[in-house]
Every structure is written in C-alpha cells, then in structure tokens.
N, C-alpha and C positions, 0 to 999 in steps of 0.2 A: 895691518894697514892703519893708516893716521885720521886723523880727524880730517887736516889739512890736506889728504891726498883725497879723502869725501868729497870735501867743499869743491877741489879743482874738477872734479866730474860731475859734481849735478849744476856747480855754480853757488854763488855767495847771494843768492836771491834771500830777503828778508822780508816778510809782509808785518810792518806794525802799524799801531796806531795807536791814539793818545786817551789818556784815562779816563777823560770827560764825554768821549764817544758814546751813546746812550748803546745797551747790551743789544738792544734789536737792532739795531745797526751794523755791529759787531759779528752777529750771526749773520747778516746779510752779506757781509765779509769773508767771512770763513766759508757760505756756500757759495761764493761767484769767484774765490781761490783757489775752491776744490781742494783747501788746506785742514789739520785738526787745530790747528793751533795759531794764532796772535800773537806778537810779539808788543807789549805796551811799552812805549818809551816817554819821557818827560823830558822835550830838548833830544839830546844826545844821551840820557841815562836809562840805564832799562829800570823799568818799574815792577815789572810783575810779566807774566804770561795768561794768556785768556784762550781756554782749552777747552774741547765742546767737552766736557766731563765738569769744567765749572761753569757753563752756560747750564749744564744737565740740571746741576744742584742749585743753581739760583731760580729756575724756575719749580722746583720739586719744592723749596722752601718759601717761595715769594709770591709763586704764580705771574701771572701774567703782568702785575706791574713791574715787574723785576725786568722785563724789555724796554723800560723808560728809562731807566735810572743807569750812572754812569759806570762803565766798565769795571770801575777803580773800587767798585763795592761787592764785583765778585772773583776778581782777577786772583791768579796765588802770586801771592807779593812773595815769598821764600823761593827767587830764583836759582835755580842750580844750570850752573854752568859747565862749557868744554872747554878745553885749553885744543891750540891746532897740533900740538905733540901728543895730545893723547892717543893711544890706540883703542883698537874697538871693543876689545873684551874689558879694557877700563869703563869705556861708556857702558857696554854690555850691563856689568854690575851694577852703576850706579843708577843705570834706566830699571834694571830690576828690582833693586834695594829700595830705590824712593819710592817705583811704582808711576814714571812718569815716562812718557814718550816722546819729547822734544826739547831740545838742550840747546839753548843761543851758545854761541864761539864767542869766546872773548879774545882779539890781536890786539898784545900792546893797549889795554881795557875798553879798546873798542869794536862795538858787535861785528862781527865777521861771517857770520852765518847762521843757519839753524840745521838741526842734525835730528833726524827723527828714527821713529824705533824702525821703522820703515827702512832707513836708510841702511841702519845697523845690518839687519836682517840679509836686505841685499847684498852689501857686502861680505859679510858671513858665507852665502851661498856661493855666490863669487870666487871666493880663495878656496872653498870645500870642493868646488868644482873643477876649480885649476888643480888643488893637489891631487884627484883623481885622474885629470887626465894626465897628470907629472907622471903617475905612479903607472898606470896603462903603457906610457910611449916606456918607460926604463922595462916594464915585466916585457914588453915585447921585442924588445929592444936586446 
C-alpha cells in the first residue's frame, strides 16, 4: 500500500503550530488532539516536529520552566519526510531506522499529511488480514 492511499483513508488532517508557541501550550495541544505529535510550521514551511518524547526530554533536562519557553527550543528540527509514492515497508524502515513515529507527506513540497507509526501498523494488519482471508476462500475454494 501507498502513503497516498493512507492519507485518502484517514484524511490529510495536519495539527501544527508555530515555533514561538510557549511548550506548555504545546502540550495543551497534543492532549485536547488526542495526538503524539506537532507539526511546527513557519508561514508555509515546516520547521521541526514537537513529539511528546521531545516535550519528555525538555522537561527531564529543564524542568518545569521549559513549559514557558518557545516550542522552537525543543522541537527536532532534522525533519524526515514521506513522499505519497512511498509504500509502507519503505516508511516501515525508515520509522524503524531513525526511531521516530510520525512522518509529514510532502505533495509537490507541500505538507499533505502526517503518517504515524500507528497508521503503519494498521495498515500492515490490514493487508495480513486480507491475504489470510485471500488464501482461506482459494484453500476452500
């Protein structure tokens, strides 16, 4: 399956917000989205990602004033992206390899969606499911 055939089933919903956003705010964010992750943009350009794993580590390193100060001080700026041709064992890897769980779509270099490990998973299960029942209806068949 495609990045692009992801996107048209859960939808191209994007939750971002901008770098000067104070972290406690941020987090306020992330729990009334029921989301793991932030999408920070500047204008139209993406800037970084704000992942409760970097909310984890700026208070683990900051404490508690690290919920005043602006997203853009703990956000991972080394965004890794999906392309809508990719398929899922491509993202599969690269969610593995870096060790991150959510990847903005880049169409024509503008953000298109977000793809989480979640989503992966699902669809994994999904196609494991159909070629079970594929392979069921032929045996009995």
């Amino acid at each position: 399956m495609l990045v692009a055939e992801i996107l048209k089933d859960k939808g191209d919903a994007v939750y971002a917000i901008g770098p000067e956003m104070p972290l406690g705010e941020a987090c306020g964010e992330l729990d009334r989205l029921r989301v793991g992750a932030l999408i920070v943009c500047d204008r139209d350009k993406v800037v970084g990602v704000l992942s409760e794993r970097d909310v984890v580590k700026a208070v683990a390193r900051d404490g508690q004033p690290a919920l005043g100060r602006p997203v853009s001080a703990y956000m991972t700026r080394e965004v890794i992206f999906a392309a809508p041709g990719e398929t899922v064992a491509i993202l599969m890897g690269r969610m593995t390899d870096r060790r991150i769980r959510h990847l903005p779509v880049l169409r024509d270099g503008r953000l298109a969606g977000v793809i989480s490990i979640g989503d992966v998973v699902k669809c994994q299960i999904a196609e494991a499911t159909q070629e079970a029942e594929s392979l069921r209806t032929y045996i009995a068949g």
